[in-house]
N, C-alpha and C positions, 0 to 999 in steps of 0.2 A: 659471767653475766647470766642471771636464771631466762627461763625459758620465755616469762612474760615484759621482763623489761629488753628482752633483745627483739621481741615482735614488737612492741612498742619503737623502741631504735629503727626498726627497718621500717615503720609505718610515717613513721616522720621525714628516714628521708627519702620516702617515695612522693610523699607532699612535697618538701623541697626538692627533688629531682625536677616534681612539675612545671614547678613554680619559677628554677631556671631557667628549663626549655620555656616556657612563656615568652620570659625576661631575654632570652639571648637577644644582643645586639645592643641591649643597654648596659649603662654603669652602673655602679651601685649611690655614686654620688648626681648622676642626671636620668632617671628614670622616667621615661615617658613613651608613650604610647607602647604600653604592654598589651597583649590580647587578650580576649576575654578568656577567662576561665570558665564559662557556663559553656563552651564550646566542646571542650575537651574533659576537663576535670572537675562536676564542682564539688564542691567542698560541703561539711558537717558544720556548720558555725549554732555556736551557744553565744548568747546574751546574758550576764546574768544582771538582771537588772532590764527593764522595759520601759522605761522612762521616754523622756524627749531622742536622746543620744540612741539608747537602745533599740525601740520601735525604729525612728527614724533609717538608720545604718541598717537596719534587721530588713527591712522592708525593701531598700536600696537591693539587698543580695537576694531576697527572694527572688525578686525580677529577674536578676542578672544569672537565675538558674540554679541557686546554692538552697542546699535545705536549712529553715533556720528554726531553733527553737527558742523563744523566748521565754525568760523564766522569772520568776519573782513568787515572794512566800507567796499568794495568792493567785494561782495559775487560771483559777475560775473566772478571775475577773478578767484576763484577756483574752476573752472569746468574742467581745467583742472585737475585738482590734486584729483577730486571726482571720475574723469574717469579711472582714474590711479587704484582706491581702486577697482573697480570691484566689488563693493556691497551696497546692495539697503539699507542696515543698514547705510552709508554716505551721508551727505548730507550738504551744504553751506548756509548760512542765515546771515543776518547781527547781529550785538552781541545782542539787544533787542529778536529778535527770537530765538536766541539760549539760553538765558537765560531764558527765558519762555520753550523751551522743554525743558530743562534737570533737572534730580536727581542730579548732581554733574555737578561741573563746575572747568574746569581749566583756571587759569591767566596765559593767556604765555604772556605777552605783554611788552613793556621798560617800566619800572618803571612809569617812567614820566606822561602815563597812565593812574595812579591808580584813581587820583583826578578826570577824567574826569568818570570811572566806577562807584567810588562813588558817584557822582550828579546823574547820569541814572540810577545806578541801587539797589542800597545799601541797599532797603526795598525789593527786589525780591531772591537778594544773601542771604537772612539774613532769606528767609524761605527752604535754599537747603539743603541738606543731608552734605553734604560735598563742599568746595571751597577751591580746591587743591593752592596755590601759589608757583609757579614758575616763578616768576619773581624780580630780581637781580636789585636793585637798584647802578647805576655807575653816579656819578655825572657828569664824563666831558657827558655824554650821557643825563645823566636824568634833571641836573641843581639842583635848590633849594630842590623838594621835595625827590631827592633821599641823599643830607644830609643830612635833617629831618630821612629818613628811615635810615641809617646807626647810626646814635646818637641816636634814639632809640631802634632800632634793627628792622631788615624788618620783623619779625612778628610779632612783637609788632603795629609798624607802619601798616600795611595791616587790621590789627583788630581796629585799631584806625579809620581809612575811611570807613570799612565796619563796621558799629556796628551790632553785633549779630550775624554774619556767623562765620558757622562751618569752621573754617581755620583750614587748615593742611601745615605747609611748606614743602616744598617735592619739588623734581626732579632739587636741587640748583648749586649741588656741582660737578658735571662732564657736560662735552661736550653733548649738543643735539643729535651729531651723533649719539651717543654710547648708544642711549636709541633703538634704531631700530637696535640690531645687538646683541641679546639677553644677557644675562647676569651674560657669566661667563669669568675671566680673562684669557690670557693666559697658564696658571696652571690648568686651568678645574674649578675651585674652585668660589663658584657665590660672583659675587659685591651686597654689602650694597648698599642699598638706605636710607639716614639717613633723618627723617621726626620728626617733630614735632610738636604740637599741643596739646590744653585745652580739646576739647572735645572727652569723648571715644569713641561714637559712630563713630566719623568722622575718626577718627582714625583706627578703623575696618574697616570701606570701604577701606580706602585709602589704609589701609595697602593688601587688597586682590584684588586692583586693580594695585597697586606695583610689586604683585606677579605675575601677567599674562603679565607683560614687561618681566616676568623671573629673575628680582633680586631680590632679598630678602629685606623687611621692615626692618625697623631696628627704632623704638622711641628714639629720646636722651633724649627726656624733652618737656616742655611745652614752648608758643609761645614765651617766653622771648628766649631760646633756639636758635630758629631760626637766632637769631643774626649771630650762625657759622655756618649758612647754605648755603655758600656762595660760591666762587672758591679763589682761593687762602688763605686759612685759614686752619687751622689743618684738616677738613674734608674733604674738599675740596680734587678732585681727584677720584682714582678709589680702595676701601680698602673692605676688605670682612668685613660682620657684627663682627664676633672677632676685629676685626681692629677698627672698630669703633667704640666699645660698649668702648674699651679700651682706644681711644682717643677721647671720650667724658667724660670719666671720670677723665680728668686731666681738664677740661674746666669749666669755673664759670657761 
């Protein structure tokens, strides 16, 4: 192993070493009430993509004490919306700098997207702790390669363009508003976030960065999984982890 991908190796699993000690005491199929991480550790998170999903989530971690930088070809135009966080932990860059600062990286982007992230960036993704995908492949939007993602399932397809990244599918199945308005239903009672993914480590993170939005992680399966992580599909919507440990379990 050369010199810089075995510092990379050991930089990830001191992120998941974290992201355990958080996690002890939970499963990896009932996850709940993990600690905060802005307590002890926080984390490097990139956006690539500043959209509804992006901002939104972006803004969520700022608070919660993580530095984040939001990226889009046009990083001028989020100075607004950097001014808005009122904190020196935010910051706008275009998606090459944003993926160079961060431990974790989320995809908010149109599907459509993906192909051009994989040509720029697909050997930088492929040494992150975690690369959250949040992004929803719709053909009349995306064209060809969001059929390709739907026939083979969007996280199967997302690992296919990125080779070697820690994917997690996560943040699919309800409305971006509703990730910035914490997360419990009208019943007082908190919404599942149902995520998926191959690797445990990433899945650790993900799952204690899940919890500081205030909804509860929830694992269905691995990236084949992902295929019903979508909106309008049995998950799709707003259901407590019960809800959804239960109607993933009718799901192939």
């Amino acid at each position: 192993m050369s010199e810089g991908k075995a510092m990379s190796h050991h930089h990830t699993l001191i992120l998941q070493r974290r992201a355990v000690l958080r996690l002890a005491g939970c499963t990896i199929v009932a996850l709940t009430a993990v600690p905060s991480l802005a307590a002890s550790a926080p984390l490097k998170i990139g956006t690539i993509g500043a959209g509804n999903i992006g901002r939104t989530l972006g803004g969520v971690w700022v608070k919660a004490g993580h530095e984040v930088m939001f990226s889009s070809r046009h990083p001028e135009e989020l100075k607004d919306m950097i001014a808005a966080l009122n904190s020196n932990k935010a910051r706008a860059g275009t998606v090459a700098e944003a993926v160079a600062f961060a431990d974790v990286v989320l995809l908010a982007v149109p599907y459509s997207a993906m192909l051009g992230i994989s040509k720029d960036h697909a050997k930088a993704l492929a040494a992150k702790a975690l690369v959250f995908d949040a992004s929803n492949p719709s053909p009349g939007r995306d064209g060809a390669v969001a059929e390709e993602a739907l026939k083979m399932g969007a996280g199967l397809h997302t690992a296919s363009v990125l080779p070697g990244a820690r994917i997690v599918r996560a943040f699919n199945a309800i409305g971006a508003a509703r990730f910035g308005q914490g997360g419990r239903n009208s019943s007082g009672a908190r919404i599942g976030i149902p995520m998926a993914g191959d690797d445990a480590g990433a899945l650790k993170i993900a799952a204690a960065l899940i919890d500081e939005t205030g909804f509860e992680p929830v694992v269905v399966g691995n990236l084949d999984f992902g295929k019903h992580l979508r909106p309008r599909t049995p998950l799709g919507g707003e259901h407590t982890a019960d809800e959804i440990r239960a109607i993933a379990a009718t799901l192939k």
